[in-house]
BAGU-178570 format. One line per 3 residues: number of its first residue (from 0); for each residue x, z, y of N, C-alpha, C, O. Coordinates in steps of 0.02 Angstrom, whole numbers, plus 50000, padded with zeros to 5 digits. Atoms other than C-alpha are relative to their C-alpha. Example, Ala and Ser with C-alpha at 12.3 -4.5 7.8 and 13.67 -1.06 7.14 Angstrom:
2
0 = 50045/50000/49941/50615/50390/49775/50045/50000/50060/50097/50033/50059 ~ 49958/49997/49941/50684/50357/49947/49961/50037/50055/49986/50045/50110
***
This chain:
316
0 = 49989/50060/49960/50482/50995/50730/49971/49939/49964/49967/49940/49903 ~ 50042/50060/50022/50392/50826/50703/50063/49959/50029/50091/49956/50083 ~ 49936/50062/49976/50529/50687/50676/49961/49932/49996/49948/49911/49940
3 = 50019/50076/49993/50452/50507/50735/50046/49968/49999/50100/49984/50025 ~ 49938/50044/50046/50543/50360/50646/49969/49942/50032/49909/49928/50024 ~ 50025/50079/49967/50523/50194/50741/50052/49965/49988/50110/49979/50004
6 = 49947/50067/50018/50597/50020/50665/49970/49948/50055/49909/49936/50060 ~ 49999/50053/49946/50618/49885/50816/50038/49961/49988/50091/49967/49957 ~ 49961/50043/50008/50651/49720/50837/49967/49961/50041/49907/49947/50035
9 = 50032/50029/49962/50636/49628/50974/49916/50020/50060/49862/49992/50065 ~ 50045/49964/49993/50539/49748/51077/49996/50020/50060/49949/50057/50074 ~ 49967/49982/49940/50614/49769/51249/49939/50017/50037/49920/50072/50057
12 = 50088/49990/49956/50440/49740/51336/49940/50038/49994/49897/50054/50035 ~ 50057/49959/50012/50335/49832/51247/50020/50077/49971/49979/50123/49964 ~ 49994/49909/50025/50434/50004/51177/49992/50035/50046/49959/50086/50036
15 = 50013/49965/49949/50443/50059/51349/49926/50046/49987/49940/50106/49990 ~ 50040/49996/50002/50265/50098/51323/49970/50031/49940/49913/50054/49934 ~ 50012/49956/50079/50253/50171/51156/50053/50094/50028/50032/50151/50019
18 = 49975/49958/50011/50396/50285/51205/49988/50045/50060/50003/50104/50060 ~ 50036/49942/49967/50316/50348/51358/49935/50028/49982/49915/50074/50018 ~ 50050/49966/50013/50162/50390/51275/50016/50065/49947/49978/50108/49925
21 = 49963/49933/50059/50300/50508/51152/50007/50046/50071/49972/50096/50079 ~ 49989/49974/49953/50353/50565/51307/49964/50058/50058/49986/50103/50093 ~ 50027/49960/49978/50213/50627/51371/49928/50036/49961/49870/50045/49976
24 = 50037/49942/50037/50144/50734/51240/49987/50068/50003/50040/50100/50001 ~ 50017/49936/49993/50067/50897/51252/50062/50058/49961/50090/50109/49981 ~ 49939/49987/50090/50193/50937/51076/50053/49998/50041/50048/49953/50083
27 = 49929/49986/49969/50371/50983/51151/50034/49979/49937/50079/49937/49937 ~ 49941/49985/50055/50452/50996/51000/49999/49953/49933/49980/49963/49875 ~ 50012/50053/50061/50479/50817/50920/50069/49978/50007/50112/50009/50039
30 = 49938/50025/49994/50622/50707/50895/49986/49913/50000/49948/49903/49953 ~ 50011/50088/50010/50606/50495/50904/50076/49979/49985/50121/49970/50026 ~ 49954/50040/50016/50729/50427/50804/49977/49916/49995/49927/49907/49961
33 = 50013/50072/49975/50724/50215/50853/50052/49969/49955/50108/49986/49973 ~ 49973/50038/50049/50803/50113/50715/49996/49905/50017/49951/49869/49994 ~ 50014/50048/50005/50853/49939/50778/50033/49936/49955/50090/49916/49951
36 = 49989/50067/50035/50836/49787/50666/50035/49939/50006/50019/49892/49971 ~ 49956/50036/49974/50971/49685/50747/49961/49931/50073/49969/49870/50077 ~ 50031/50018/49949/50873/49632/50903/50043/49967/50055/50102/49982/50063
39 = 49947/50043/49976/50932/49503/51025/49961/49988/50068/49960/49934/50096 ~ 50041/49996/49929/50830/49535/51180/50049/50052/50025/50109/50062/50017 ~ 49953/49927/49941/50864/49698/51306/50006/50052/49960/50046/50089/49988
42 = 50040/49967/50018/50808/49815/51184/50059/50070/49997/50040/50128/50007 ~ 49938/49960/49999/50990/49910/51168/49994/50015/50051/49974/50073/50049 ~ 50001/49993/49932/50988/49908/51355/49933/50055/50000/49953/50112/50014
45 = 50047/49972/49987/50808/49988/51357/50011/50067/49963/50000/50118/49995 ~ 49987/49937/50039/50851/50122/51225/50049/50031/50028/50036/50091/50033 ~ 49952/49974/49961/51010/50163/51317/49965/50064/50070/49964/50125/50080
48 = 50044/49971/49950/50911/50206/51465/49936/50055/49992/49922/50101/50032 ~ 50060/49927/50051/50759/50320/51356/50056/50054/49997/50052/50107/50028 ~ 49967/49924/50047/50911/50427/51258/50017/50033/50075/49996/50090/50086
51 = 49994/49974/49956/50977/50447/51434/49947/50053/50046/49955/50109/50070 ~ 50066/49958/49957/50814/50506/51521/49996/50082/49950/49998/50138/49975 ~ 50013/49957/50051/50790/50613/51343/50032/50028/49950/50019/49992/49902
54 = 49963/49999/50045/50894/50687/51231/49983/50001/49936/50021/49994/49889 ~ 50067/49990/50079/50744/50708/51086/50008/49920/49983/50018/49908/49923 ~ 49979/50082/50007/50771/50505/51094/50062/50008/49973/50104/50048/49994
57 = 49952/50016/50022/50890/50438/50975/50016/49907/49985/49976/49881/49946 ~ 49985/50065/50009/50943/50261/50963/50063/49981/49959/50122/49985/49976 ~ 49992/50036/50046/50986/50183/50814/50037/49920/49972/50009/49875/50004
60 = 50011/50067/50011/51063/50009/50728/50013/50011/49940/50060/50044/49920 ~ 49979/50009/50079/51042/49976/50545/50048/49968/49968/50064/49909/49965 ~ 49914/50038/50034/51200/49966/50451/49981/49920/49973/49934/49882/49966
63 = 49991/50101/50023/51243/49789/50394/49997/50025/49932/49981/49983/49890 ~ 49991/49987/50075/51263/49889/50232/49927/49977/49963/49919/49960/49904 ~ 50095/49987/50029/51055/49884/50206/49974/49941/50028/49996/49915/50080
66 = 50023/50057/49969/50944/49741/50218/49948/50006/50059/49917/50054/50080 ~ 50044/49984/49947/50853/49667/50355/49933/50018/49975/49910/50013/49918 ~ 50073/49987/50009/50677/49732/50400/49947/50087/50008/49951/50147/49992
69 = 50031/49909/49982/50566/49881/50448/50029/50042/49927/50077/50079/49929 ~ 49983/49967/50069/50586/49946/50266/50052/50034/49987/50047/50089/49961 ~ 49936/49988/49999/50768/49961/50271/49992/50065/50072/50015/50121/50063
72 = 49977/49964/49956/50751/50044/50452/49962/50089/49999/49971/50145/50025 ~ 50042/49936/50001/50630/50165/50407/50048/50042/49954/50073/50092/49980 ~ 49958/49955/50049/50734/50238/50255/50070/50037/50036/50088/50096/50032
75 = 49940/49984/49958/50892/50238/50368/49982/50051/50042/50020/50099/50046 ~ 50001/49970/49970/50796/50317/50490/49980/50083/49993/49992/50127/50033 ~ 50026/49931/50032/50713/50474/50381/50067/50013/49999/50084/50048/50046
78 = 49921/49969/50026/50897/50504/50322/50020/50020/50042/50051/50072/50030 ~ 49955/49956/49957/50962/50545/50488/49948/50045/50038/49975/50082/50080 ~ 50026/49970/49986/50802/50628/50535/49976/50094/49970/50001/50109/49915
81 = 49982/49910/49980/50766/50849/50548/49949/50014/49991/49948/50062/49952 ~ 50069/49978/49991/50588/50866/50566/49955/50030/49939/49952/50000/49885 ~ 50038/49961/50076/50479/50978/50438/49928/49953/50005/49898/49946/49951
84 = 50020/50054/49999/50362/50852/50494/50011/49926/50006/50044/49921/50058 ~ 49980/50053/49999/50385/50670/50478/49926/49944/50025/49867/49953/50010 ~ 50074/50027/49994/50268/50529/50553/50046/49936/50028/50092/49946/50068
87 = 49997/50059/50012/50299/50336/50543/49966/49967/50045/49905/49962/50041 ~ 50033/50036/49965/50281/50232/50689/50029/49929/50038/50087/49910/50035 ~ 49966/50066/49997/50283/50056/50771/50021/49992/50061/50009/50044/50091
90 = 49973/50000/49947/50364/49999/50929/49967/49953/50044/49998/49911/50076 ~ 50040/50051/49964/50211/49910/51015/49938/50044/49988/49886/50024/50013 ~ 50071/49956/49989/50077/50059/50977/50011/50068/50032/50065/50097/50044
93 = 49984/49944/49945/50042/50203/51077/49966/50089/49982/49914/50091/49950 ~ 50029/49909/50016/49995/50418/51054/49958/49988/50040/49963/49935/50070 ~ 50026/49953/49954/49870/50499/51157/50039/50048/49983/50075/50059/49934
96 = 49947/49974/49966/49945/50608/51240/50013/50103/49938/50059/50143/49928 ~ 50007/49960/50042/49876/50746/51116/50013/50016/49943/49998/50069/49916 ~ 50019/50031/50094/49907/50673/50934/50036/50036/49983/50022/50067/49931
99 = 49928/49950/50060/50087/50776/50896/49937/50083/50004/49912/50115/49957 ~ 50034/49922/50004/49985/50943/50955/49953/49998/49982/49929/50050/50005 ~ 50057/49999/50051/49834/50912/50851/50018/49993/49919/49995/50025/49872
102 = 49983/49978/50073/49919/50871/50697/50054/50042/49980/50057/50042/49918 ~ 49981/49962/49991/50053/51000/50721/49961/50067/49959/49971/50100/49908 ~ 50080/49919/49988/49893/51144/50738/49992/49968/49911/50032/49995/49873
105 = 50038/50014/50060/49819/51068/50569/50043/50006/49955/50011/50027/49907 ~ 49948/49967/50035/49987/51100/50468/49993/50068/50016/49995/50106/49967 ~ 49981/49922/49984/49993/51272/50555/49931/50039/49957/49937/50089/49921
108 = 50067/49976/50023/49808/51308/50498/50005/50001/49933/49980/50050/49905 ~ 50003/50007/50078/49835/51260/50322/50076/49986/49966/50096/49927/49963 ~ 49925/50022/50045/50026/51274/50221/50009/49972/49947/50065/49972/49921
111 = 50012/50023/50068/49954/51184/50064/49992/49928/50029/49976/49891/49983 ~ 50026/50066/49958/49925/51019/50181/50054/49953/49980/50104/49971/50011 ~ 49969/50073/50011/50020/50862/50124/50010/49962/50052/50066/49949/50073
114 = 49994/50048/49931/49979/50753/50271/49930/50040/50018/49892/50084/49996 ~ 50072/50000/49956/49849/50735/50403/50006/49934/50026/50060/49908/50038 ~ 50002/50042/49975/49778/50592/50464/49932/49983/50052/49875/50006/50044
117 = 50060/50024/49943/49669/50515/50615/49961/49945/50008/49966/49906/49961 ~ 50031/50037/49976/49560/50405/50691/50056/49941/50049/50099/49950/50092 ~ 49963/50035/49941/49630/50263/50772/49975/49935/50023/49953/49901/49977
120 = 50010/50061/49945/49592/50112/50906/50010/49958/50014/50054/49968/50056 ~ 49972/50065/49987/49618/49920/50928/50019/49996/50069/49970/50022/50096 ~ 50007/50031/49960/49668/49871/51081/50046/49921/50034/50102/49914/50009
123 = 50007/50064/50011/49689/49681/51148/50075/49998/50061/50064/49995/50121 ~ 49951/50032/49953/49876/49649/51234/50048/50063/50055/50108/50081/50056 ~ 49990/49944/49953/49880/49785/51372/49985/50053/50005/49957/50064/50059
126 = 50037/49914/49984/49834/49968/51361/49959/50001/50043/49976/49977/50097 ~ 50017/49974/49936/49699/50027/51460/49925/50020/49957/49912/49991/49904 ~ 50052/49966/50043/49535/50121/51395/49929/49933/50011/49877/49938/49978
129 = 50039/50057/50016/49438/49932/51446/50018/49973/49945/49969/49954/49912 ~ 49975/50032/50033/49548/49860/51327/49973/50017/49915/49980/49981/49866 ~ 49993/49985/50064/49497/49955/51180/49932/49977/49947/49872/49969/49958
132 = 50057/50036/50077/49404/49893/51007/49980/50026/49957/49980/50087/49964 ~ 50035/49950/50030/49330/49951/50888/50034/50065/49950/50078/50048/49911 ~ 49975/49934/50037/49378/50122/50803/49989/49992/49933/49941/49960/49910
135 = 49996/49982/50080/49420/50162/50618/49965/50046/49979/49962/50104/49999 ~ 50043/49934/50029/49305/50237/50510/50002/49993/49935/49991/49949/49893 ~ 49994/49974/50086/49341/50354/50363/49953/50035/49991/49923/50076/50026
138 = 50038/49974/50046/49248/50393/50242/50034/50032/49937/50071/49995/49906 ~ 49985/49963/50078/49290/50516/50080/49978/50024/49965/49937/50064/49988 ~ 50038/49956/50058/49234/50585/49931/50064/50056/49973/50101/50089/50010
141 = 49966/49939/50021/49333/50702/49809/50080/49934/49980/50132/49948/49949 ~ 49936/50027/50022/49467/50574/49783/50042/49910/50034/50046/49850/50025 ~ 49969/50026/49947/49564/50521/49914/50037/49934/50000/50045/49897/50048
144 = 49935/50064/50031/49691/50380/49809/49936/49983/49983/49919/50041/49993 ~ 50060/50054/50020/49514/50282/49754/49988/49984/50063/49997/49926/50082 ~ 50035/50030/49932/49439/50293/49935/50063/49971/50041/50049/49941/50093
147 = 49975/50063/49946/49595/50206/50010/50034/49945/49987/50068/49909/50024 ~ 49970/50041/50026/49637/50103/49870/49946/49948/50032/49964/49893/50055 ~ 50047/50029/49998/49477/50043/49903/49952/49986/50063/49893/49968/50065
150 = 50031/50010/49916/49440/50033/50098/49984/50039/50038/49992/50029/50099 ~ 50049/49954/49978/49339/50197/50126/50048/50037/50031/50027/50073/50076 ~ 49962/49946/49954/49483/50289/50192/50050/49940/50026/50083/49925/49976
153 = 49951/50040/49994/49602/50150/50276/50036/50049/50037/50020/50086/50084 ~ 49938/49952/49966/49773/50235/50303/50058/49948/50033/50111/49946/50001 ~ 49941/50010/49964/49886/50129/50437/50064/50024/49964/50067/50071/49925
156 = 49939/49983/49996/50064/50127/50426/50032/50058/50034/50082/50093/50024 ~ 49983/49944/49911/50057/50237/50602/49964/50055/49980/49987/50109/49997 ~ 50029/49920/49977/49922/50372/50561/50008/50034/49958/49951/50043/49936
159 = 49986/49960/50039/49978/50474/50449/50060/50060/50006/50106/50026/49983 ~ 49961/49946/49990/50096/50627/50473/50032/50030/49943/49991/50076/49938 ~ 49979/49962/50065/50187/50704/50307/50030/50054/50004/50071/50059/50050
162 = 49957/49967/50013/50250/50845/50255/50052/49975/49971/50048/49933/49926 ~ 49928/50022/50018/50429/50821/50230/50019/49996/49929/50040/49944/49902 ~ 49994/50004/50059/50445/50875/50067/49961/49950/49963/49987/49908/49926
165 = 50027/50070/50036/50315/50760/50007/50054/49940/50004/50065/49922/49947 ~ 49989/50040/49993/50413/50626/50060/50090/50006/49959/50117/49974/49913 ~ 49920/50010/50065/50607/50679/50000/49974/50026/49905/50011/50053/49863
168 = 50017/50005/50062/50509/50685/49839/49978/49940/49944/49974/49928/49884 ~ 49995/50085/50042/50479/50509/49814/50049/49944/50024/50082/49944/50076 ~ 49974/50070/49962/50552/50343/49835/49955/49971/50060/49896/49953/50063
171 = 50039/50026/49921/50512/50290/50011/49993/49927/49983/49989/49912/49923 ~ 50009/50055/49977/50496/50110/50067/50054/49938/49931/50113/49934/49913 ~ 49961/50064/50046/50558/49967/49943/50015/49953/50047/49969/49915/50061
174 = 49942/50044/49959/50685/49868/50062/49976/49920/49969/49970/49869/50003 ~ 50019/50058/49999/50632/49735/49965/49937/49944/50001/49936/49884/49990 ~ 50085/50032/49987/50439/49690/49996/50011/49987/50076/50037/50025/50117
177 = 50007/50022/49918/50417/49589/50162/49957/50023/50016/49964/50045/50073 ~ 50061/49986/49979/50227/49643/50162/49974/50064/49961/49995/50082/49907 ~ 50046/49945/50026/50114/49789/50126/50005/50057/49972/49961/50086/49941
180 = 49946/49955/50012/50243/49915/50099/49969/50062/50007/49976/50109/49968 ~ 50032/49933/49997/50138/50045/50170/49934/50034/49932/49919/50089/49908 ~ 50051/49967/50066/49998/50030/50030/50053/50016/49923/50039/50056/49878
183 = 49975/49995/50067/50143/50002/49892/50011/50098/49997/49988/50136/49955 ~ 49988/49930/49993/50213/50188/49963/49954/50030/49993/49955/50065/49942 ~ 50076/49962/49980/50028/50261/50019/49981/49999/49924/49968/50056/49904
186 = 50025/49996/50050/49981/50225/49856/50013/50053/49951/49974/50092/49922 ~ 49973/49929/50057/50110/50338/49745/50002/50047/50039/50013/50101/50012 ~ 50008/49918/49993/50097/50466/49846/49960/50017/49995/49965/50067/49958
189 = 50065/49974/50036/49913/50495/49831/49991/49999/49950/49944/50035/49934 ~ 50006/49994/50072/49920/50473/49667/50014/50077/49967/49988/50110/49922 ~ 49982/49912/50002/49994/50646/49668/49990/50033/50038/49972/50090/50025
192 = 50020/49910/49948/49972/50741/49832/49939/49963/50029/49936/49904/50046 ~ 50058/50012/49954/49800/50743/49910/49966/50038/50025/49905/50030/50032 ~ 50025/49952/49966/49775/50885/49990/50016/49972/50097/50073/49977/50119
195 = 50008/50038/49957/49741/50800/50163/49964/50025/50073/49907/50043/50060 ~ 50072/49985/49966/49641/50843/50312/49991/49937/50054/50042/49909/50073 ~ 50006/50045/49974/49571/50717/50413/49991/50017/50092/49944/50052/50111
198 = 50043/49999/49953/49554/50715/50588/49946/49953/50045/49956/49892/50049 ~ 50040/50070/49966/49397/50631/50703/50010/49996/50024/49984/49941/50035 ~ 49962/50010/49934/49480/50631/50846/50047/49908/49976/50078/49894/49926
201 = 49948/50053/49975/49564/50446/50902/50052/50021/50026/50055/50057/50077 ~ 49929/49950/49977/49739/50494/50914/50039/49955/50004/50089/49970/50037 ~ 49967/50068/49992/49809/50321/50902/49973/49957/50013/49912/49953/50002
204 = 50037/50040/50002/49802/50162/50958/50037/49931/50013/50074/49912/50058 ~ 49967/50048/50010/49845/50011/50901/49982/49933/50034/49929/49913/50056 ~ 49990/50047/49920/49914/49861/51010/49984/49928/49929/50020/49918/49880
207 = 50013/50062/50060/49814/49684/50902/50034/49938/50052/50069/49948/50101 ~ 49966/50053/49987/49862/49510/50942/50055/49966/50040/50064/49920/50079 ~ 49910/50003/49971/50054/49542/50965/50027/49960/49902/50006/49967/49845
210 = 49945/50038/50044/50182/49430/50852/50012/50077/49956/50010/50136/49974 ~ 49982/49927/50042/50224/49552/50714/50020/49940/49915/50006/49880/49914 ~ 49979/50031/50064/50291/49491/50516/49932/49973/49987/49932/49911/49991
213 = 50045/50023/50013/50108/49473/50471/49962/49973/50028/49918/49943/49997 ~ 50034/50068/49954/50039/49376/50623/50052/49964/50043/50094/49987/50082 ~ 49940/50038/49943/50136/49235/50704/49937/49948/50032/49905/49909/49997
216 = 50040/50052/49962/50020/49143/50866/49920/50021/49966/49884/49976/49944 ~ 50048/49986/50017/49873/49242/50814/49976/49983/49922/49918/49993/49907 ~ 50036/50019/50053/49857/49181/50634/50044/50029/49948/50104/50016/49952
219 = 49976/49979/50066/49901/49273/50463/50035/49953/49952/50013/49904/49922 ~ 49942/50019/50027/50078/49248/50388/50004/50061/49933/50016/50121/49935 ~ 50017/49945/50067/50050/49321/50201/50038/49977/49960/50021/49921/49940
222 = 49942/49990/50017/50213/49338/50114/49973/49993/49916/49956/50050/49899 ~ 50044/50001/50038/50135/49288/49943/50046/50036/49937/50011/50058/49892 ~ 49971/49955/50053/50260/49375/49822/49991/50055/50005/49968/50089/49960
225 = 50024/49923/49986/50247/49535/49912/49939/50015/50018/49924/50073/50035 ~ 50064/49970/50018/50087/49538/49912/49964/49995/49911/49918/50029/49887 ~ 50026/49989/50064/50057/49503/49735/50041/50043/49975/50014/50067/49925
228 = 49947/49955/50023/50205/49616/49696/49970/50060/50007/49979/50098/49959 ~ 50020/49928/49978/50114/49773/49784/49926/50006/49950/49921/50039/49898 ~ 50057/50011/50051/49942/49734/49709/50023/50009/49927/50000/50062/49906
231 = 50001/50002/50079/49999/49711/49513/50038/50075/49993/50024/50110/49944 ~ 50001/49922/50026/50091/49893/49539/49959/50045/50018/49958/50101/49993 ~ 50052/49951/50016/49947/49960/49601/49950/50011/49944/49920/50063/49931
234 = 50050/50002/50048/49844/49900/49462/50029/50039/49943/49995/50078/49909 ~ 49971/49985/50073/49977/49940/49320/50004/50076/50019/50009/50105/49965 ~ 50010/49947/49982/49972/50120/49412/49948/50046/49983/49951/50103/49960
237 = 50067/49969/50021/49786/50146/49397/49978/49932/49943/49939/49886/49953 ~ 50041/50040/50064/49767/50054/49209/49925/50009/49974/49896/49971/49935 ~ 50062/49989/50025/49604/50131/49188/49944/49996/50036/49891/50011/50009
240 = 50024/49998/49934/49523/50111/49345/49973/49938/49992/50009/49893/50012 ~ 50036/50063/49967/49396/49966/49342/49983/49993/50072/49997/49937/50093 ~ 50013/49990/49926/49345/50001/49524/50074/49993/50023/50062/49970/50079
243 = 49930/50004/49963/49527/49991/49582/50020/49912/49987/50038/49866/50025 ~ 49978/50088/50040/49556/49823/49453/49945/49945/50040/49964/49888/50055 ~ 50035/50059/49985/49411/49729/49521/50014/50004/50091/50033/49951/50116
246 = 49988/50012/49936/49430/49775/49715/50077/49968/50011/50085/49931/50060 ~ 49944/50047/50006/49609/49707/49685/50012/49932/49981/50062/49896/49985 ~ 49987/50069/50025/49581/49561/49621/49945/49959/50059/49953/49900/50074
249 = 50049/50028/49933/49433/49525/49770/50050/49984/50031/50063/49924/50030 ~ 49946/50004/49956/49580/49550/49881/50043/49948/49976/50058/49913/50024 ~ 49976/50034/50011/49678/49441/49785/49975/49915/50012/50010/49867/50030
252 = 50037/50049/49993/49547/49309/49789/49984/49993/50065/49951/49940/50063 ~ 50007/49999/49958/49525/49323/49960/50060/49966/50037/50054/49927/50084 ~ 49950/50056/49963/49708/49258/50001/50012/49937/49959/50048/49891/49978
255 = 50001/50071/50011/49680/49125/49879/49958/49931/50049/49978/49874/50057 ~ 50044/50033/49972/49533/49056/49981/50019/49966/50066/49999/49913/50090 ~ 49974/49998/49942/49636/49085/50132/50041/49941/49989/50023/49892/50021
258 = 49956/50037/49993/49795/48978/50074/49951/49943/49960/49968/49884/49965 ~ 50027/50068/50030/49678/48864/49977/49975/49952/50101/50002/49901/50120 ~ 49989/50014/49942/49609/48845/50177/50068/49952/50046/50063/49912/50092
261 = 49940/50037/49954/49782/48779/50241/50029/49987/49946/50084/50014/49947 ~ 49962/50039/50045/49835/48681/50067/50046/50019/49981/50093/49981/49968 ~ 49919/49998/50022/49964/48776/50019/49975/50012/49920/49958/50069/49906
264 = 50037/50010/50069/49900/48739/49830/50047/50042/49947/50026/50058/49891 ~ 49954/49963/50045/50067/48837/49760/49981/50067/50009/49980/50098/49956 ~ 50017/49954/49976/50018/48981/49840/49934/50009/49961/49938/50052/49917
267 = 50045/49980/50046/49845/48979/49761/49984/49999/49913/49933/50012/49881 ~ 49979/50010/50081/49922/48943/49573/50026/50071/49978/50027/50097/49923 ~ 49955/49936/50034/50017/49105/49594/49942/50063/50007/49945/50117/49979
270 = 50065/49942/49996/49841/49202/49652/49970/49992/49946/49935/50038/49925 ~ 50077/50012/50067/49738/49130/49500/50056/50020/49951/50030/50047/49902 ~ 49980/49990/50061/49880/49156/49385/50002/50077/50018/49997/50113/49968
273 = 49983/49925/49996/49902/49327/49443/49931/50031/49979/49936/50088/49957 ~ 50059/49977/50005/49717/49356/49418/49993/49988/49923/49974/50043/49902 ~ 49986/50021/50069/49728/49290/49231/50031/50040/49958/50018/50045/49898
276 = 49951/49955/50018/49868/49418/49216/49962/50073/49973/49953/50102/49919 ~ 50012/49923/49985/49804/49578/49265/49918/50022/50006/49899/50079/49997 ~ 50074/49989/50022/49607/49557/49264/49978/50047/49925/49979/50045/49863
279 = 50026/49952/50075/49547/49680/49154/49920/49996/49991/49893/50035/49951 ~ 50096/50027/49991/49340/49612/49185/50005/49981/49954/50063/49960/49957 ~ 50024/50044/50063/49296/49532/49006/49939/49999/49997/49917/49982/49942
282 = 50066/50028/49997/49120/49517/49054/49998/49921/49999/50042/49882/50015 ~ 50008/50072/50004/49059/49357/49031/49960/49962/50088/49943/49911/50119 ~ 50038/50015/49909/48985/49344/49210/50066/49990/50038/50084/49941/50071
285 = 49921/50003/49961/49160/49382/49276/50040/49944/49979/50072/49914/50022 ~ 49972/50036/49992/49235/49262/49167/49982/49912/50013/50019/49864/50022 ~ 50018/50069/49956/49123/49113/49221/50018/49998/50047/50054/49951/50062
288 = 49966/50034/49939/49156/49136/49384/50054/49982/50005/50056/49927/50032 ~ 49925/50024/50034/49352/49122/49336/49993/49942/50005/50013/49912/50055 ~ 50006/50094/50014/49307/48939/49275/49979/49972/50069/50001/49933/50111
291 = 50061/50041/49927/49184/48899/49409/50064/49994/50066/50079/49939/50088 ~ 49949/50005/49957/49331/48946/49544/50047/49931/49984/50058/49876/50009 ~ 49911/50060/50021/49493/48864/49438/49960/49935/50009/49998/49891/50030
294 = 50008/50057/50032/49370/48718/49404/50005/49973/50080/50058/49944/50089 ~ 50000/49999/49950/49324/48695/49603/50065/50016/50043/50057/50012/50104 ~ 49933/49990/49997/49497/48733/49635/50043/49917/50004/50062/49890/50056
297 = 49996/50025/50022/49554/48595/49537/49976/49943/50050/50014/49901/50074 ~ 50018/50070/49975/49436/48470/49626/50024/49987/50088/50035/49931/50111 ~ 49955/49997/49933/49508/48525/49825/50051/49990/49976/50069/49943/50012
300 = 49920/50022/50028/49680/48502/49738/49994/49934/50001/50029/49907/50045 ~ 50000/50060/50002/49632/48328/49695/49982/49945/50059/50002/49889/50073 ~ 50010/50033/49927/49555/48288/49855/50036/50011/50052/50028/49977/50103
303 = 49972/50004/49958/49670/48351/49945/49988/50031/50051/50026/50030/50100 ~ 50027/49968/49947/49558/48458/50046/50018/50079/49994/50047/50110/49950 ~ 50000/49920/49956/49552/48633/50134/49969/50028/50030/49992/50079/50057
306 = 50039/49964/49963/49417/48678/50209/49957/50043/49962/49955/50046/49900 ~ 50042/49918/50037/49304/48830/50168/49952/49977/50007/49920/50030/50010 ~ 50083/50012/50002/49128/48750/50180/49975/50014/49946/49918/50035/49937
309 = 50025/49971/50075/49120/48782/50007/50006/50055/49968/49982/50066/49913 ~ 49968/49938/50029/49201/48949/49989/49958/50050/49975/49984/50105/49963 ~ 50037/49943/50038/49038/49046/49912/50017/49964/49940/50024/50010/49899
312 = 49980/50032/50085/49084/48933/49741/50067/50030/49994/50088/50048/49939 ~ 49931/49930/50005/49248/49039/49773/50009/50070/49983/50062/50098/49972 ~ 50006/49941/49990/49185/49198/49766/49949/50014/49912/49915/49979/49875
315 = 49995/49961/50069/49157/49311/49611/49926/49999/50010/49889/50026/49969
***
């Protein structure tokens, strides 16, 4: 059985639509446990009405004991979940109608398989096969935790499927990161299991410019502790890894440029010091640009400005 774990909040309008695309899967034999985050819309009302239609539907509220936040609901929700498969999903994206019985088959084909993961699809507001954007594309070599530390394999929160045991083998979700939770997790577990298979098939597909923790009104809300929090344990993870250290610190530099963009000047004290920290570059090329940034830094601080017209004197 494949147990799907969905954390909601505030979702009334749009789970409908996630949970009929569970609904009408080829795959019989799943379970949707729905974990809600203390939601203040219909959304009780709407789940009421699913478990009724389904009894594989379970509806959920996260104890008061655990904090708020997907993180919390996801852990809550593995714990009361059955499934020798497990697969992590959101309450505003949708299956084809195929995805449980394709990655199902690809466990059955291979008993050494860790996960499997797919292809998956933007689309803009409303479902509908006009709606959709551009597709994800993986790429891999022999080592699966480099290619998605590092872009070539991007692994969603949603596409991924686990074997169970993988997962009651580590610490799941840290309750306490607001952001990026999926790479802090995704990360230690490839670090150890990577026996993987990929599929090309689009099997998901994800619903873009909806309100969510990390976009509010279309524009990126970046939680700046938890994101430097996830980053510095990936780095102190892979200590030897220049290719991991320098694409982390791009990324890092990348939301400096961003909050340097909208003045939040504290916000870019804690990116440059974090880069100061954990930079392991001692080239002398690398550490000019360092200066050249802080110094240019320094002079938008004093002016008072924010705009990016200048943002290649930003860049490494």
């Amino acid at each position: 059985m494949i147990s799907i774990i969905i954390p909601t909040y505030n979702r009334a309008s749009l789970i409908p639509e996630t949970l009929n695309s569970i609904l009408n899967q080829t795959c019989k034999d799943w379970e949707c446990i729905v974990v809600d985050d203390g939601s203040t819309d219909a959304t009780e009302d709407v789940m009421k009405s699913y478990e009724k239609k389904d009894p594989r539907i379970k509806f959920y509220k996260r104890p008061h004991s655990k904090p708020k936040g997907a993180n919390a609901c996801r852990n809550y929700g593995f714990g009361l979940s059955k499934g020798e498969l497990v697969h992590f999903f959101d309450s505003d994206d949708i299956m084809h109608h195929e995805h449980l019985e394709k990655k199902q088959q690809a466990f059955n084909n291979n008993d050494k398989l860790d996960f499997c993961i797919c292809k998956t699809q933007k689309f803009e507001r409303e479902f509908n096969f006009e709606n959709l954007r551009e597709k994800s594309d993986i790429k891999i070599t022999d080592n699966i935790y480099e290619d998605y530390i590092l872009g070539r394999c991007p692994i969603l929160m949603i596409t991924p499927t686990w074997k169970r045991e993988i997962l009651t083998n580590m610490e799941l979700f840290d309750e306490n990161l607001y952001q990026s939770q999926d790479l802090e997790l995704y990360s230690r577990i490839l670090s150890k299991y990577k026996n993987v298979e990929i599929l090309s098939e689009t099997l998901i597909f994800v619903r873009r410019n909806n309100d969510s923790i990390t976009t509010i009104n279309g524009k990126l809300n970046i939680h700046i502790e938890s994101f430097l929090e996830v980053k510095k344990r990936v780095i102190m993870q892979s200590p030897n890894n220049p290719k991991i250290n320098l694409a982390l610190i791009k990324m890092v530099l990348g939301t400096f440029r961003y909050k340097l963009a909208g003045k939040e000047y504290k916000d870019c004290k804690k990116c440059l010091d974090f880069i100061r920290t954990y930079n392991s570059n001692k080239s002398l090329r690398f550490l000019f640009s360092m200066l050249r940034i802080n110094f240019f830094y320094q002079v938008f601080k004093v002016l008072g400005r924010g705009d990016t017209k200048f943002k290649s004197v930003l860049k490494l």
